[in-house]
N, C-alpha and C positions, 0 to 999 in steps of 0.2 A: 710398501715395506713389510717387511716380517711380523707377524703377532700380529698383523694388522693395528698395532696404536701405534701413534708416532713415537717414533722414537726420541726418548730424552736422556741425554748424555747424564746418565748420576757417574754415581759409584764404583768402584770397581772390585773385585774379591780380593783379599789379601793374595791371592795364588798370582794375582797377576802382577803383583808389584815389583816384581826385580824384573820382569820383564820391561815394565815401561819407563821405571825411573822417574825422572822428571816431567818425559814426556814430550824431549823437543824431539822434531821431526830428522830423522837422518839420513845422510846423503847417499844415494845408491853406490852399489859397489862399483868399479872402474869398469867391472866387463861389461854391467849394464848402460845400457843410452839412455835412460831417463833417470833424473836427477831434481831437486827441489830447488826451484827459480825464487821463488819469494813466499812471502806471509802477507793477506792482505787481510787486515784486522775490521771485525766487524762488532765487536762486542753484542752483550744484550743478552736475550733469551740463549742458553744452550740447546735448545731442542731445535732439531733438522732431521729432515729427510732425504729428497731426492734435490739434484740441483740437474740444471737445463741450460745449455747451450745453444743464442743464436747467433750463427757464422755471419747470417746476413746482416742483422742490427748490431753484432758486434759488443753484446749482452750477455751476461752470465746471470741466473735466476736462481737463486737461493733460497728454498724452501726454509723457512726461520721463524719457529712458533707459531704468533698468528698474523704472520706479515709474509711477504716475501721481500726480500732484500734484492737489489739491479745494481751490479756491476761491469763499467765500462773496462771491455775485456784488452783494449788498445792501451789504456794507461793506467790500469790495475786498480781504479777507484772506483766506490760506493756511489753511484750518480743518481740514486732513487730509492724509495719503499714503498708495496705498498700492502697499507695495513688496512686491521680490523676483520683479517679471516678469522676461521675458527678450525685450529687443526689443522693448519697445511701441511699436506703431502709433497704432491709435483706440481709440475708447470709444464703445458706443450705449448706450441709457439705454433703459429698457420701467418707464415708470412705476406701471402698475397691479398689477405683479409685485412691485414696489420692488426689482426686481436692474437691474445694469451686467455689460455685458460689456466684457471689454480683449482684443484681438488681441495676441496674442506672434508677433514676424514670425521668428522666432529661435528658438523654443519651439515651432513649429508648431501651435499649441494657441490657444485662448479661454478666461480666464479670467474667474467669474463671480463678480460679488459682491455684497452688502448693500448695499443706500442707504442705510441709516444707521447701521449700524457700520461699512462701509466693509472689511469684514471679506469675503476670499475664499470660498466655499462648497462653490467646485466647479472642478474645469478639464475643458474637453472637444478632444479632439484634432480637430486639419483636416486641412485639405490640407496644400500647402509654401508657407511665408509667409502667412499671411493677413496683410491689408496692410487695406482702406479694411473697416470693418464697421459695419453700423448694423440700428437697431429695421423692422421692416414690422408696423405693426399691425394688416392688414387681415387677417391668419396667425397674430397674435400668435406673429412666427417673428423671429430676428435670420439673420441674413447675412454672413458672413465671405469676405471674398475673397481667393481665393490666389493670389497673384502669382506663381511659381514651378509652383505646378501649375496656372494656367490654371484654376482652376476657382471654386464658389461652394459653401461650407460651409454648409447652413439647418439651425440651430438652433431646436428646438421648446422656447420659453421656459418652458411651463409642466413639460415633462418634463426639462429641461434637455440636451438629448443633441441630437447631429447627428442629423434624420430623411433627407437627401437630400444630396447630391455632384451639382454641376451644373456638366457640363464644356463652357465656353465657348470654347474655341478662341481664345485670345485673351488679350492682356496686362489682367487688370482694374485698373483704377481704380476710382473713384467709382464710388455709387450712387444713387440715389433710387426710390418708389414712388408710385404715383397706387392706395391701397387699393381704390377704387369701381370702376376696369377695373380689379383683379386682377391691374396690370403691375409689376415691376421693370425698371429702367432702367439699365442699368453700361455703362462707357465702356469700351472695348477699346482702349488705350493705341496698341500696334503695329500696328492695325487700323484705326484712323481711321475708327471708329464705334460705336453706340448696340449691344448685346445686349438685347432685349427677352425676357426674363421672366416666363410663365405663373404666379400664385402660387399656382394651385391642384396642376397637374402638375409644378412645378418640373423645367421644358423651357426653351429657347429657341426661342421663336417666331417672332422677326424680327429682322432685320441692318440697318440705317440707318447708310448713308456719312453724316459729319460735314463731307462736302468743302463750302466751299473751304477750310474749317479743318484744319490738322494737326494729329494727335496727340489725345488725348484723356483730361484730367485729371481735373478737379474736376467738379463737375455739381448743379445743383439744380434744381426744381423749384417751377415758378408751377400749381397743382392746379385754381384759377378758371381759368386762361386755357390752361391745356391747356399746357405751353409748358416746356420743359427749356432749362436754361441751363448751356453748353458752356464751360467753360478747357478752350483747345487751344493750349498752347506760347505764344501772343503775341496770341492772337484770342477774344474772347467770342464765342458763337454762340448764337441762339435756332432752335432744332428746335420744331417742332412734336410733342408726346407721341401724338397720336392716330393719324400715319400717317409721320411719320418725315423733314416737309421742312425740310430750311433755311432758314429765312424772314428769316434776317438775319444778318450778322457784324460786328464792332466791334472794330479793333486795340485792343488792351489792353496791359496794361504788363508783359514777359516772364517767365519763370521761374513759369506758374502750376500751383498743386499741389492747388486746391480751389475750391472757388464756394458761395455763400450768397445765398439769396432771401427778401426781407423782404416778405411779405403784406401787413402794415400800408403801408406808404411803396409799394412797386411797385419797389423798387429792389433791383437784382442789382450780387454783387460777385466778382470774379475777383483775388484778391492773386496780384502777381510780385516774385518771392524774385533776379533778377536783378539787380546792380548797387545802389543806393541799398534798390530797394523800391518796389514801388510799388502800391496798392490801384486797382482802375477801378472805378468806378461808376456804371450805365446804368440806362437804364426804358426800356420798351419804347414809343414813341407812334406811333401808326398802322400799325402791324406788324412795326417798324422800331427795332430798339435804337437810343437816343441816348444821347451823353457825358452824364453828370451832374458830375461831377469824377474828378481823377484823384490817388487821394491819396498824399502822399510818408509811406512806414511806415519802414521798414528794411531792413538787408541783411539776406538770407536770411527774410524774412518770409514767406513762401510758403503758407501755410496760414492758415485762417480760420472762425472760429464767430459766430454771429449769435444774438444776446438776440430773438424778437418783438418782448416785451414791451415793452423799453427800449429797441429798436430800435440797442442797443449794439451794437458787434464789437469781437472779438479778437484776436491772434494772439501769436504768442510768438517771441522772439530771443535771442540774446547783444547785446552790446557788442563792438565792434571798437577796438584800439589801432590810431592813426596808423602806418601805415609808415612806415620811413625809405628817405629819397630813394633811388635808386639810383646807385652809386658812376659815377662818370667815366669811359666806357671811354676805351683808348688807340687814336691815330690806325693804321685798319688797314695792313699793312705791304704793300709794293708786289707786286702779284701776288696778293695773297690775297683771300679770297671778300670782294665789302664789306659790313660789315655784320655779321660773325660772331660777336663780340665780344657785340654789343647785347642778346643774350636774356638775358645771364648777371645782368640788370639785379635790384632789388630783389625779396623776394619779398609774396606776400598780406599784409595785418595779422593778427597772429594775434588769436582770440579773447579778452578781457578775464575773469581769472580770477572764478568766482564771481556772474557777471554775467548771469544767464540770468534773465529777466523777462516777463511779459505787458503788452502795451501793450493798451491801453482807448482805442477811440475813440467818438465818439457826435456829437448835431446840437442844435443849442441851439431846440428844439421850434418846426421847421418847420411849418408850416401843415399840410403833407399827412400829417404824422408826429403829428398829435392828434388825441386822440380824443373 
C-alpha cells in the first residue's frame, strides 16, 4: 500500500464532507454495468489493506488489522479468521500447494498457512515492511515486497523459506507476472516506473518510465494482449509488457491503491480511496483505454480484488458519521491577518463503531460478460 504503513481508515478533512455525507455506498449510474450487489458486514478493527481473491477455494481474504478475515465468496459469509499477525498487508494464495501467505508489514515476516484449516504452519522473515505480495507460478515462488528496504523477498513455496533478496532501488508497490517470458513486473512508487524482473536469476533487468503518469500504485496485467495496467495517483495507464511503452493514459478517480484486470469482460479497474470513492472502469479499444463507468464505492475504498469467474469485485471500508457543521467564526478584528480564525472550522467524520465491511459489486450479465 502507499506510505508503506497500513493503512487505517480515521478521519477525514472537513473538505471532504459534503462530498461523502453519510457515507452509504451508491448505485452506479444506468449506463454503467456494474452496480452494488450487497454489504457483507465484518465489524472490528477499521484498518485494511489489500484483499485477495481465490476463484478456485471460492474465498475472499481480507487483510484486517492483525487478522485476516475468510469469506465464502458462494454465500457472502464470514467462514474464518485468521489472527495474531502483526500489520497485515496482503495475501497471495498457490493453490496447488494449498498454503497462503500473509505479509506482516510490522512483523517484517510472511506468514504461511493451510487452505483449509486456515491454520499458520510456518513464518519466514523479509526485508523491512513487506507491503504488496503475491503467488508467480511460473517459479512456483511467492513474492514479498519490502517497502522500507526497497527490496523483493522470493519465497520458494515448496521449501518454504526465502531463496533470494532482490534489491530494487525503489519504493515497491504492486506486482504482476507474465510466467511464459519469465518476467515480474513491480511498480517503484517514488520512481515513477515499471522494475522488470528476471524469474529465473531474480535480477532486474529493465527500468520503464510510467511518464505522463505519476507515481506508481496498483498494477495488473492483460497476459493475451501483452498490456500492464498502471493506478498512478489520478491516472490509469496502459504500458506495454514486452518493451516498456506507454500507449495510453485515462484520468481516473484519485486516491488509487490497486488495479484489477478481468480476462473475461476486457475490463480494467483502478479504485480511488479520495473523497466519496470512486471505482474507473476502462477497456482498452484500438490501443487506446476508453471510460466504461466510473463507479461511486466509498470513502477510503482504495483497494480492490476481482472474482474471474463472476466477474464480481470487492473492496472493503468503514462507515463514516455525518460531521457536524463547523461553529461560526467571529468577524476578524481590525488589523488582523483576514481569515485566521477559519481553519479552526469542524473536524473529519470520525469512523462508525464496529462498521468495518466488504462491499460486493457485480453486472447484471452483460452480453460481453457470458459465456
Amino acid at each position: 500500500m502507499k506510505n508503506s504503513s497500513l493503512l487505517v481508515l480515521c478521519a477525514l478533512s472537513s473538505a471532504a464532507v459534503a462530498a461523502i455525507a453519510a457515507d452509504a455506498p451508491a448505485v452506479a449510474p444506468a449506463s454503467g454495468p456494474y452496480h452494488l450487489i450487497k454489504e457483507i458486514h465484518i465489524g472490528g478493527s477499521p484498518s485494511t489493506d489489500y484483499l485477495t481473491v481465490d476463484p478456485e477455494g471460492k474465498r475472499l481474504y481480507v487483510s484486517h488489522g492483525t487478522s485476516v478475515t475468510v469469506v465464502d465468496i458462494e454465500k457472502d459469509v464470514v467462514v474464518g479468521d485468521i489472527p495474531d499477525m502483526n500489520g497485515v498487508h496482503g495475501i497471495a494464495i498457490a493453490p496447488k500447494a494449498g498454503l497462503g501467505f500473509i505479509s506482516n508489514g510490522a512483523g517484517n515476516n510472511v506468514a504461511i498457512f493451510d487452505l483449509k484449516t486456515l491454520k499458520v504452519t510456518k513464518t519466514v522473515e523479509t526485508g523491512t515492511n513487506p507491503d504488496w505480495i503475491f503467488y508467480e507460478p511460473g517459479q512456483n515462488e511467492v513474492y514479498a515486497f519490502n517497502g522500507k528496504s526497497q527490496s523483493a523477498s522470493v519465497i520458494d513455496v515448496a521449501k518454504g523459506e526465502v531463496i533470494a533478496t532482490i534489491p530494487l532501488e525503489g519504493k515497491p508497490e504492486a506486482a504482476t507476472s507474465d510466467p511464459v517470458a519469465g518476467r515480474v513486473y513491480n511498480n517503484l512508487e517514488d520512481k515513477a516506473e515499471v522494475a522488470v524482473i528476471d524469474t529465473k536469476t531474480h535480477t532486474v533487468v529493465a527500468r520503464w518510465p510510467n511518464a505522463p503518469a505519476k507515481g506508481a500504485s496498483g498494477q495488473a496485467i492483460d497476459l493475451v494482449h501483452h498490456r500492464l495496467i498502471l493506478g498512478c495517483d489520478d491516472t490509469m495507464a496502459l504500458m506495454d509488457s514486452t518493451n516498456g511503452k506507454v500507449l495510453s493514459t485515462l484520468p481516473a478517480a484519485p486516491g488509487i491503491d490497486s488495479a484489477a484486470f478481468d480476462p473475461g469482460t476486457g475490463y480494467a479497474f483502478t479504485p480511488g480511496g479520495t473523497g466519496a470513492g470512486g471505482l474507473t472502469i476502462a477497456k482498452e479499444v484500438d490501443g487506446k483505454l476508453t471510460l466504461v463507468q466510473t463507479l461511486t464505492t466509498a470513502t477510503r475504498a482504495k483497494t480492490v480484488a476481482l472474482d474471474p469467474t463472476t466477474h464480481r469485485i470487492y473492496t472493503a471500508t468503514v462507515k463514516y458519521e455525518a460531521a457536524p457543521a463547523a461553529a461560526p467564526q467571529p468577524a476578524a478584528a481590525s488589523g488582523s491577518a483576514s481569515g485566521r480564525g477559519a481553519r479552526g472550522g469542524a473536524r473529519g467524520p470520525a469512523a462508525v463503531a464496529d462498521s468495518f465491511r466488504v462491499l460486493v459489486y457485480g453486472m447484471d450479465a452483460p452480453a460481453d460478460a457470458k459465456k
